[in-house]
Kinemage of the C-alpha trace (Angstrom):
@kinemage 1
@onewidth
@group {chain A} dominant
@subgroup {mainchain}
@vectorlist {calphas} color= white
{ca unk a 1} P 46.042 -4.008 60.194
{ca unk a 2} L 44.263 -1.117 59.633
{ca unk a 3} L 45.594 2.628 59.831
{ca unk a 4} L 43.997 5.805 61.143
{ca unk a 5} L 45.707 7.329 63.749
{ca unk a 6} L 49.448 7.424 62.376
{ca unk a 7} L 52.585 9.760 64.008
{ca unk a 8} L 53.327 10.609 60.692
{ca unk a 9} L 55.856 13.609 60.934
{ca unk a 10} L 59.062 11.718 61.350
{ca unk a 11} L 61.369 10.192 58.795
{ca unk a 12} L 61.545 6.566 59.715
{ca unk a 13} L 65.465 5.884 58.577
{ca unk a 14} L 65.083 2.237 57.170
{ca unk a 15} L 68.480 0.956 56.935
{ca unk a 16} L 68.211 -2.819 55.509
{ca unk a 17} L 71.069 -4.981 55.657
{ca unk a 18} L 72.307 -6.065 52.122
{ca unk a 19} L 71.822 -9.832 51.935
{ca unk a 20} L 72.601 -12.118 49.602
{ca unk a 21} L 70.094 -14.217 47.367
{ca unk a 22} L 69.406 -17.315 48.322
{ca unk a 23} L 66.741 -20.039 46.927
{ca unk a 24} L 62.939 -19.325 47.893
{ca unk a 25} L 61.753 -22.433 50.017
{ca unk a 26} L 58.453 -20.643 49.998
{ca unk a 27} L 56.470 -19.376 46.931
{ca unk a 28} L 54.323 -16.869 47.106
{ca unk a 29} L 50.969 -18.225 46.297
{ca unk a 30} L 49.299 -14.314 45.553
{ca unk a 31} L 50.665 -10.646 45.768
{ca unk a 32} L 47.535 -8.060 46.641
{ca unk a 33} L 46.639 -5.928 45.570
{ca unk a 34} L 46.058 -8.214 42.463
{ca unk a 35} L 44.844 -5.854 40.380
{ca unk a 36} L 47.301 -4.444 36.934
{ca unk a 37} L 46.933 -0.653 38.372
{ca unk a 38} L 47.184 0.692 42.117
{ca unk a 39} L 46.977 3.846 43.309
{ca unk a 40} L 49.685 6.543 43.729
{ca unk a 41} L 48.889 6.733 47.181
{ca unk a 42} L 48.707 2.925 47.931
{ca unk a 43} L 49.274 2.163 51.571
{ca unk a 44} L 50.293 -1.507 51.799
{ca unk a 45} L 50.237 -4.485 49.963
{ca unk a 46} L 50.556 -8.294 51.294
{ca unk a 47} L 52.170 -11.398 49.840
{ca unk a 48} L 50.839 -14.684 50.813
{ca unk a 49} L 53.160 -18.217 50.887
{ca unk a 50} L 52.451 -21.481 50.188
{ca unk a 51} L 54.215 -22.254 53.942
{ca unk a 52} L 55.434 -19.957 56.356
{ca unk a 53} L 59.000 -18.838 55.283
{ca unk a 54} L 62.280 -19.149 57.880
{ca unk a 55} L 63.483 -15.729 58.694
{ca unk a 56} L 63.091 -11.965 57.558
{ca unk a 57} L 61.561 -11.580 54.377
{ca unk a 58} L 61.584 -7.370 54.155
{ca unk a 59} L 65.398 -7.897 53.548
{ca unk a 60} L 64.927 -9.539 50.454
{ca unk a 61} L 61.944 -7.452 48.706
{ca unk a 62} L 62.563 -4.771 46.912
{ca unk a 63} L 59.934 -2.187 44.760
{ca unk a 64} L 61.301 -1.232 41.129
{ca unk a 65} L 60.938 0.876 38.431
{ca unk a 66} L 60.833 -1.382 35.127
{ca unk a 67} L 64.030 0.779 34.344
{ca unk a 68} L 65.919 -1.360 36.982
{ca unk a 69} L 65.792 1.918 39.032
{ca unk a 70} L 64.985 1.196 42.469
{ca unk a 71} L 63.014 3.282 44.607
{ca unk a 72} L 64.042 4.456 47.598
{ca unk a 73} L 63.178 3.158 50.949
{ca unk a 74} L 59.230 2.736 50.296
{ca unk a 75} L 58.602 0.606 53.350
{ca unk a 76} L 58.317 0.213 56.887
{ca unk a 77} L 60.422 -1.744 58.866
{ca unk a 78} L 57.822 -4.156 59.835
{ca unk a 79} L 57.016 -7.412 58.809
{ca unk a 80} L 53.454 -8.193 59.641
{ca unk a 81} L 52.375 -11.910 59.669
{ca unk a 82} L 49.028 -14.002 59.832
{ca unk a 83} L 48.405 -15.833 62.757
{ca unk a 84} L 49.329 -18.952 60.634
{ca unk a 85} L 52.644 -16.993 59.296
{ca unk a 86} L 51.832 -17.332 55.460
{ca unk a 87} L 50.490 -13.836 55.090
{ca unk a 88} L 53.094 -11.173 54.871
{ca unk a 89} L 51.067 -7.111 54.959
{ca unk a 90} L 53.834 -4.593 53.743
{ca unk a 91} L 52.905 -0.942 54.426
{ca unk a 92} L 54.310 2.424 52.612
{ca unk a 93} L 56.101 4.509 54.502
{ca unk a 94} L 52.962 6.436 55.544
{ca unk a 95} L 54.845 9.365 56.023
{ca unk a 96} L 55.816 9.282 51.960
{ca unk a 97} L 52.111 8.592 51.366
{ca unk a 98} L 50.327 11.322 53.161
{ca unk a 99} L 50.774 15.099 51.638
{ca unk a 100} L 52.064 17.634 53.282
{ca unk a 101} L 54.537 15.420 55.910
{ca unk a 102} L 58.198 16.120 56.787
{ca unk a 103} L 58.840 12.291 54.972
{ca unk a 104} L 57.222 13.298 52.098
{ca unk a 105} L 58.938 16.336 51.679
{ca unk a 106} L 62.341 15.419 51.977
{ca unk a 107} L 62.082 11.707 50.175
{ca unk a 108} L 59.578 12.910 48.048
{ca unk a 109} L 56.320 10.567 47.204
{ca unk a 110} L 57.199 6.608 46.934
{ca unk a 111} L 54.907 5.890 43.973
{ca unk a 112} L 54.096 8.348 41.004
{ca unk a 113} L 51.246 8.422 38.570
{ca unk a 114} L 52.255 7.083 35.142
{ca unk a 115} L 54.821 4.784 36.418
{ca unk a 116} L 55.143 0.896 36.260
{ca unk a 117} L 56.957 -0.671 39.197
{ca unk a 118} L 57.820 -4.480 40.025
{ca unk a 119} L 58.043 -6.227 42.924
{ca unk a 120} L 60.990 -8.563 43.470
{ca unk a 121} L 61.764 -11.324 46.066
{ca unk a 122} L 65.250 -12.254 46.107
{ca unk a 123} L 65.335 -10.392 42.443
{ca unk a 124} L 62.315 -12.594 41.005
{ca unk a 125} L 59.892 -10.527 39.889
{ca unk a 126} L 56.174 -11.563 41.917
{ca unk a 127} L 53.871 -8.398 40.715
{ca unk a 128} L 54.213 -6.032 38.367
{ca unk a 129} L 52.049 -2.554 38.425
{ca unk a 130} L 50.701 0.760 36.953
{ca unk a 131} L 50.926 3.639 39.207
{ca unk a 132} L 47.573 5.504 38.539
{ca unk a 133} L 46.432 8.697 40.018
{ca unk a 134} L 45.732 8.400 44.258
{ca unk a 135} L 42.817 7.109 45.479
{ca unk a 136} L 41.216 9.824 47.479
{ca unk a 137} L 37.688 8.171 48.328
{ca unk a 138} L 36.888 5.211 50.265
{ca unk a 139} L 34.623 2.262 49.807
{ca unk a 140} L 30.775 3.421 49.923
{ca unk a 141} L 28.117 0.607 50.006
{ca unk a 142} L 25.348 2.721 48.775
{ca unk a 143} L 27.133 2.612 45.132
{ca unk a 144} L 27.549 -1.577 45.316
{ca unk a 145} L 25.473 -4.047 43.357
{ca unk a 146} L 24.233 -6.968 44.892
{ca unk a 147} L 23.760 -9.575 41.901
{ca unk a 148} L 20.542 -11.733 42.000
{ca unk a 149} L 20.634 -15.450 43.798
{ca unk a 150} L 18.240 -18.529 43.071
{ca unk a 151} L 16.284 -19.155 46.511
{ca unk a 152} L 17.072 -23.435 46.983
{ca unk a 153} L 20.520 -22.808 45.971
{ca unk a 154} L 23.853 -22.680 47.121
{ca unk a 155} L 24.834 -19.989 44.457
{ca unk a 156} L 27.257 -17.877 45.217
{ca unk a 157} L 26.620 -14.671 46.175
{ca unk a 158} L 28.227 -11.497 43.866
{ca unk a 159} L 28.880 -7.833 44.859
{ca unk a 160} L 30.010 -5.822 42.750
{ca unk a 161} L 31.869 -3.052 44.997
{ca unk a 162} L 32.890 0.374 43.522
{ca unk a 163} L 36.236 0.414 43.805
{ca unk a 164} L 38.902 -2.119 45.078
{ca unk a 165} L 39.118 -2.786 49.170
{ca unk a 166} L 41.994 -3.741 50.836
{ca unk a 167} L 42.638 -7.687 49.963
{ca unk a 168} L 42.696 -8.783 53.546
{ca unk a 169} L 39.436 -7.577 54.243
{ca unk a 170} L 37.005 -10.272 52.845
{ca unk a 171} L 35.467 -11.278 56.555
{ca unk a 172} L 34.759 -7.688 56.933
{ca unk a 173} L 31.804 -8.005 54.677
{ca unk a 174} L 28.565 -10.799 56.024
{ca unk a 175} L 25.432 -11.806 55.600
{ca unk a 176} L 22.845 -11.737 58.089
{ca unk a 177} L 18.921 -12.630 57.768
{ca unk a 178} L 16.130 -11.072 58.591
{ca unk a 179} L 16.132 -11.574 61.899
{ca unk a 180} L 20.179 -10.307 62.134
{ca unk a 181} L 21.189 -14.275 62.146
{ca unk a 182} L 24.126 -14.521 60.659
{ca unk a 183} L 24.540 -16.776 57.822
{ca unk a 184} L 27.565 -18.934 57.107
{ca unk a 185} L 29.671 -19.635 54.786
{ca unk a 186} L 32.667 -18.700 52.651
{ca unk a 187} L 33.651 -15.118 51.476
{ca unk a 188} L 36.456 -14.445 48.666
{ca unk a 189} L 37.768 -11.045 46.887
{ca unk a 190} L 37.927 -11.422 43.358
{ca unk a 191} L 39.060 -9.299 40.330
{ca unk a 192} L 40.898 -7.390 41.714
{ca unk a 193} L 39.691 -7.304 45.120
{ca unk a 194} L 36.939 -5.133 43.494
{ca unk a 195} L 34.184 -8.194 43.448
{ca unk a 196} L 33.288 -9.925 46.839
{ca unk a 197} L 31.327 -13.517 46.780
{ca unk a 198} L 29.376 -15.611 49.162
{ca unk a 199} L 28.987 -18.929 49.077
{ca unk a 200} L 26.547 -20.023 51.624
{ca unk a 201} L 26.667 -23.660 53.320
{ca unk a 202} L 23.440 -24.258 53.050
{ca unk a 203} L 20.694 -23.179 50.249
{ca unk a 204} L 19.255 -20.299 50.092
{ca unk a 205} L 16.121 -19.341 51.344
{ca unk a 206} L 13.533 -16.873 50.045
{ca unk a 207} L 13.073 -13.602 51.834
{ca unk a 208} L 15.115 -10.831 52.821
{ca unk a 209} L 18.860 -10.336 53.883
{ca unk a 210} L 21.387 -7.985 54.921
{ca unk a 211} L 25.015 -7.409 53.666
{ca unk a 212} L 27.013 -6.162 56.768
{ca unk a 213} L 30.063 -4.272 56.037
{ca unk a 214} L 32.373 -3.547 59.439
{ca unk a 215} L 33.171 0.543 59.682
{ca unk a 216} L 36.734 -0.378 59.433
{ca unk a 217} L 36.725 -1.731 56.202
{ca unk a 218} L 39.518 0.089 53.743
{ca unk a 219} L 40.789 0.237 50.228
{ca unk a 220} L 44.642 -0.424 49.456
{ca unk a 221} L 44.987 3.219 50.217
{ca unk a 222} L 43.610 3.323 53.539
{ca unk a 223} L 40.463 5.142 52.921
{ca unk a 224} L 37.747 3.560 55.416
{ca unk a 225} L 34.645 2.606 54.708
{ca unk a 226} L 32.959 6.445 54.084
{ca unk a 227} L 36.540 7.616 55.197
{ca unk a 228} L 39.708 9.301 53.247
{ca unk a 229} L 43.219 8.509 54.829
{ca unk a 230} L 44.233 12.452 53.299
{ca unk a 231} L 43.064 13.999 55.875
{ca unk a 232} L 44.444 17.606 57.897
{ca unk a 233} L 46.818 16.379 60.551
{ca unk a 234} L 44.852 18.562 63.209
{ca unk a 235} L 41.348 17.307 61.999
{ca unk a 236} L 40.126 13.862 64.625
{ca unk a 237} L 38.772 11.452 62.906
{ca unk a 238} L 35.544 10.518 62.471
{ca unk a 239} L 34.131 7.456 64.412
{ca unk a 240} L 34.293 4.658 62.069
{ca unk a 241} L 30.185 3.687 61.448
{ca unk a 242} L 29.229 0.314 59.949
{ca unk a 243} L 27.272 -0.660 57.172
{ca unk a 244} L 24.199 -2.404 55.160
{ca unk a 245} L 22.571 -3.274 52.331
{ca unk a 246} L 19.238 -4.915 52.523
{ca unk a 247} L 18.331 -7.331 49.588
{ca unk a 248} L 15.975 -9.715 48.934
{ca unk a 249} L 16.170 -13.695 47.355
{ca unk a 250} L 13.324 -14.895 46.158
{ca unk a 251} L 11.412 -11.526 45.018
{ca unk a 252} L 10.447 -9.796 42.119
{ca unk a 253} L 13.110 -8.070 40.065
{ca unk a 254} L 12.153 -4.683 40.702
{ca unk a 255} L 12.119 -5.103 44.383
{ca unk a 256} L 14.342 -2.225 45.880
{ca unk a 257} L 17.587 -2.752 47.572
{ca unk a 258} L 18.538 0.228 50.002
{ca unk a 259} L 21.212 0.656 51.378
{ca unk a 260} L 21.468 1.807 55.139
{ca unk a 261} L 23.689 2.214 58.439
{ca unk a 262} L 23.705 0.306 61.242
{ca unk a 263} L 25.093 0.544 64.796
């Protein structure tokens, strides 16, 4: 899910009901964002199973300082699922997240720079983080590297993006030929969400291609793709615009790469 236009003024009162541990039927398979350090302004995070679990799962997950402090209602009362029901997305209370809100003024911010937090299911630690400073900028494909490919191959594609994107995001990013064909195959967000690879099906042939990136990609943050989520209340915003980057397999090393928009 992807957030933009937000009533962010009013204190959501999240009043969980205290339940009692009980054993995990389901392990989480990966917490995202993956990376050791998130922002201070994170927006949401998701926790995938190995099956779909029975029953709420907010209830049981708490965010912690590594004190054993907990903080203070720092989510939404929503539990957002996968079609499939293995993918739990979390978001911040956006009202703690965004500056200048009644939420944030009267809980104060959820997540502070210089802090490490842990994230516990049923009191088991699954992720542990470093609050850094807030993440003001969102992804821009001009800055990404797209890493050379053998034409005949079935490499995988690398791209090295500048900053990490939101982990559910991977199919927002394709590759298309030169004649806008899209080519298939498998896409995965690595090292912290801040790599993205392609494998394709079949080999790869010479010529040139295009990385599409959807307008609506976003960072852990919620900064869209040549968007920021901190943003004046009264200021509309802007008409999310897709991306590319044109590359070529097969061609000499110095052969440009540009980057360029696309409706």
């Amino acid at each position: 899910m992807h957030l933009h236009r937000l009533l962010l003024g009013t204190i959501f009162a999240l009043v969980l009901p205290q339940v009692q541990a009980w054993p995990l039927e389901a392990p989480v398979v990966t917490v995202r964002p993956s990376a050791t350090v998130v922002p201070a302004n994170m927006l949401r995070l998701s926790l995938e199973f190995a099956t779909a679990p029975e029953g709420p799962v907010l209830p049981r997950i708490a965010l912690s300082r590594t004190d054993g402090s907990e903080l203070r209602e720092p989510f939404l009362a929503q539990e957002l699922w996968s079609p499939d029901g293995r993918i739990l997305t979390l978001l911040m209370h956006p009202g703690r997240v965004k500056s200048g809100l009644v939420a944030r003024e009267a809980l104060g911010p959820i997540l502070v720079p210089g802090d490490d937090v842990v994230l516990t299911l049923d009191g088991r630690p699954l992720k542990r983080w470093h609050v850094g400073p807030p993440d003001l900028h969102g992804p821009v494909a001009s800055a990404w590297s797209v890493l050379p490919v053998s034409p005949s191959s079935r490499q995988s594609l690398v791209v090295r993006l500048d900053a990490p994107v939101d982990g559910r995001d991977a199919d927002y990013m394709a590759i298309a030929d030169a004649d806008d064909r899209p080519v298939d195959g498998h896409a995965e967000l690595l090292d912290g969400e801040s790599t993205w690879t392609f494998t394709p099906e079949a080999p790869w042939r010479a010529g040139r291609y295009k990385l599409m990136v959807r307008g609506t990609l976003e960072d852990p943050a919620g900064n869209r793709l040549n968007g920021h989520f901190e943003t004046p209340l009264d200021t509309p915003d802007a008409p999310a615009v897709d991306a590319s980057v044109v590359f070529d397999i097969g061609s000499p090393p110095d052969a440009p790469s540009s980057p360029r928009t696309f409706r």
